[in-house]
N, C-alpha and C positions, 0 to 999 in steps of 0.2 A: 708860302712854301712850307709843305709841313715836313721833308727832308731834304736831307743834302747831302752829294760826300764831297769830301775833301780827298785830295791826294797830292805826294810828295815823289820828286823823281827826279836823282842824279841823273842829267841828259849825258854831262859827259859829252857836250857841246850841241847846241840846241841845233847848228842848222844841219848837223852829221843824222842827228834823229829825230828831226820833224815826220818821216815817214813813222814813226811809233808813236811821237805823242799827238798829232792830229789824227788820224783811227780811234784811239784812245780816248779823245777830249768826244769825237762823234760819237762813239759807242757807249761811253758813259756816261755824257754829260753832269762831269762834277761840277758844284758850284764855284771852286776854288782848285786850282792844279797849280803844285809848289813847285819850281824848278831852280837846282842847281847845277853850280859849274859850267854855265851855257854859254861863256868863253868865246864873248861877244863884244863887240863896244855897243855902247850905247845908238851909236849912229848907224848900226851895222845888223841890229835886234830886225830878224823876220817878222815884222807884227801882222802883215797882210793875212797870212795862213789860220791865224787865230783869230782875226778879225772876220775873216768868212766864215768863222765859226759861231761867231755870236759873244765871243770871248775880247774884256780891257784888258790890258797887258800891260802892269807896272813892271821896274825893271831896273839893273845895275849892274854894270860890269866892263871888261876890257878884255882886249884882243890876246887870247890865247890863254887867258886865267882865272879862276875864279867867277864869277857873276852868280846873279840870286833873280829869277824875275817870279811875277807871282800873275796866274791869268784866271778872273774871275767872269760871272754872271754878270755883276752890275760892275758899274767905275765905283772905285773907292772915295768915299768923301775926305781922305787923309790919307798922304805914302810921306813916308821918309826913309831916308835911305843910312845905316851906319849909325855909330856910340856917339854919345853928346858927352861924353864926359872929360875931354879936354887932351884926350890920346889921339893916335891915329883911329881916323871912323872905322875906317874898314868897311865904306858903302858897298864893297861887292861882294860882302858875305854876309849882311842882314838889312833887311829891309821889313818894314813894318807898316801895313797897308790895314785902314780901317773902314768898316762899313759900318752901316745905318743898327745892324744889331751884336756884332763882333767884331774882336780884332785878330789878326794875321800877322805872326812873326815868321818869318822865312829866312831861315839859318843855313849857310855853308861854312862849317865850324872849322878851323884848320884842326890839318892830319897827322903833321908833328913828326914827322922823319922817324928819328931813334928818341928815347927817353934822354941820352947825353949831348941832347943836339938843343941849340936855343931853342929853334923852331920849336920843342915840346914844353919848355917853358913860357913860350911865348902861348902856345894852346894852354892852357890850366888859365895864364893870365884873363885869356879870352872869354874862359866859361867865368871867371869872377865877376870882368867886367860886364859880360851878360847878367848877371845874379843882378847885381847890383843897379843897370839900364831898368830889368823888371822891377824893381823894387821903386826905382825912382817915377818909374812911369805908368806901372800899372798895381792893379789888384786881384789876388784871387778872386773875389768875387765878382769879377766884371768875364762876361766870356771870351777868352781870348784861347788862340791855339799856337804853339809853336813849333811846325814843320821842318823838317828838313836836313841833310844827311847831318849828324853830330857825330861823325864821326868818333862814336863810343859803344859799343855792345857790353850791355851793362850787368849781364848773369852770363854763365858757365855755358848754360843751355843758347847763349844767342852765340856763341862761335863753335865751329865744326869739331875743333879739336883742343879744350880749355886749359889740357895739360899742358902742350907742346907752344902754344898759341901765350900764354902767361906772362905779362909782361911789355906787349905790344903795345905802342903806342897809342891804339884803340881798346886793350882788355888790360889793364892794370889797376893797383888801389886807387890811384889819383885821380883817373878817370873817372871810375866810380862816384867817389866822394863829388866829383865836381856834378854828377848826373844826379845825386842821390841830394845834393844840395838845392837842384833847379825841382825836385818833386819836392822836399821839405818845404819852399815858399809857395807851393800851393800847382802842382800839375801832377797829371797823371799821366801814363804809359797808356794809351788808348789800346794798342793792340795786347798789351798782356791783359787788359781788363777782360778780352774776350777771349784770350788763351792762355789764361796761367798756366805755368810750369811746362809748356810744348815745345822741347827741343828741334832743330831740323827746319826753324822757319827762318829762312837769312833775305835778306833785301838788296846785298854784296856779293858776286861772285867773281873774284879775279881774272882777269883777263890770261894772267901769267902761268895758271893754273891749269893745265889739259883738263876738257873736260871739268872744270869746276862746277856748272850748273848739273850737267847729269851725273856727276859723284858726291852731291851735296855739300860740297866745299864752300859753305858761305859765311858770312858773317850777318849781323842784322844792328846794325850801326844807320841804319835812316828810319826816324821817328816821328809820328804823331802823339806829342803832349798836350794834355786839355786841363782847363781849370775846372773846378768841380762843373758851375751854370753850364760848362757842356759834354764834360767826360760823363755826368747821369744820363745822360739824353743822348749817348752813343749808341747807337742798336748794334754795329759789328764792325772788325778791321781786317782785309785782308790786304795778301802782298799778289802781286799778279804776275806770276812767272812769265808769263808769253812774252811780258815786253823784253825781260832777258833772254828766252830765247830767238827772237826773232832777227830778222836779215841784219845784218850790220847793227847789234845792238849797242847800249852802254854796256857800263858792268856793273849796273845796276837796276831793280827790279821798279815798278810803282809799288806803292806802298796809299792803300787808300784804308778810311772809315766812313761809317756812314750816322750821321746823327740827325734825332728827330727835334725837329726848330719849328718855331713858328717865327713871321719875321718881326711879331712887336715884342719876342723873347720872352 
């Protein structure tokens, strides 16, 4: 395989839009499609549809909340699901699936209500306890990617309106730091690699918003992070509007890159 993309995409509940991400998975054939929020149990996951596609489909989650499932090219020779470090796991919002030459974290990061509510201290807690999952489990230099909505838009230029907007439980200092922390131990922003400083490119567009996608109302809070072994060898990232705008969408965009691999790395 000498490329591949990867792509990440709040379903916003997988079996409301399997009409989106089977077209998608046909028409693009990534190696790896990240999906959150797909608000499924486990017993109740559509694997049939991605199975006629040629697609494994690891997977976590419960009826009406949260889930994390990740559908690949090959079966992974390792999934686990959720934190080992002695808290609640939280299997429906990280799962980490490993292949013959990479590994795959797929994150549905909590959204945190208001900044005075637990719920947002309980998010800050969550990106530590990630810092710390990476630290204990992997290294920068092994190629690994970490997908998937983090619910953080981490510059000025990734939300519509940074004045008004300041302070959000997705654009504030804390946030920041917590984002700014997971690239200091070794990941990169894959799609700013390939569009520094390009305001107007969001991955979010509210449902609650009239018209959010055609008044550019977004935010860009769902990510592709790489460690160096594969953010050099990323040829481009783009976000794919159509899946937002099409029939009964989520409200949120795919979000893919593409990187050049060979499979002995």
């Amino acid at each position: 395989m000498d490329s591949f993309i990867v792509a990440t995409f709040n379903v916003n509940s997988i079996r409301s839009r399997l009409h989106v991400v089977i077209p998608w998975l046909e028409a693009n054939r990534p190696r790896f499609f990240c999906m959150q929020e797909t608000k499924v149990s486990d017993d109740e996951f559509p694997l049939s549809p991605f199975e006629d596609q040629g697609y494994h489909v690891v997977f976590r989650g419960e009826k009406r909340y949260n889930g994390v499932a990740v559908a690949s090219l090959e079966k992974p020779g390792h999934f686990s699901a959720g934190f080992d470090d002695g808290e609640p796991p939280d299997e429906d919002r990280l799962i980490c699936a490993r292949y013959d030459d990479l590994t795959i974290l797929n994150i549905y990061a909590p959204q945190g209500r208001s900044r005075d509510h637990e719920q947002f201290r309980y998010k800050l807690r969550w990106f530590e306890r990630l810092l710390m999952y990476l630290e204990r489990n992997h290294s920068p230099d092994e190629p690994l990617l970490c997908c998937g909505d983090l619910n953080i838009a981490p510059e000025e230029i990734d939300v519509h309106d940074p004045k008004r907007l300041l302070g959000h439980v997705d654009f504030n200092p804390e946030v920041w730091e917590a984002f700014d922390r997971l690239k200091a131990w070794g990941l990169e922003d894959v799609f700013r690699r390939h569009h520094p400083g390009e305001p107007g490119r969001y991955t979010f567009f509210d449902y609650r918003v009239p018209d959010s996608l055609g008044r550019g109302l977004g935010w860009r809070i769902d990510h592709i992070l790489a460690t160096p072994p594969l953010s050099s060898r990323s040829a481009d990232s783009f976000i794919d509007l159509e899946t937002r705008a099409a029939e009964r969408p989520s409200d949120h965009a795919v979000l893919a890159a593409r990187f050049h691999w060979c499979c002995d790395g």
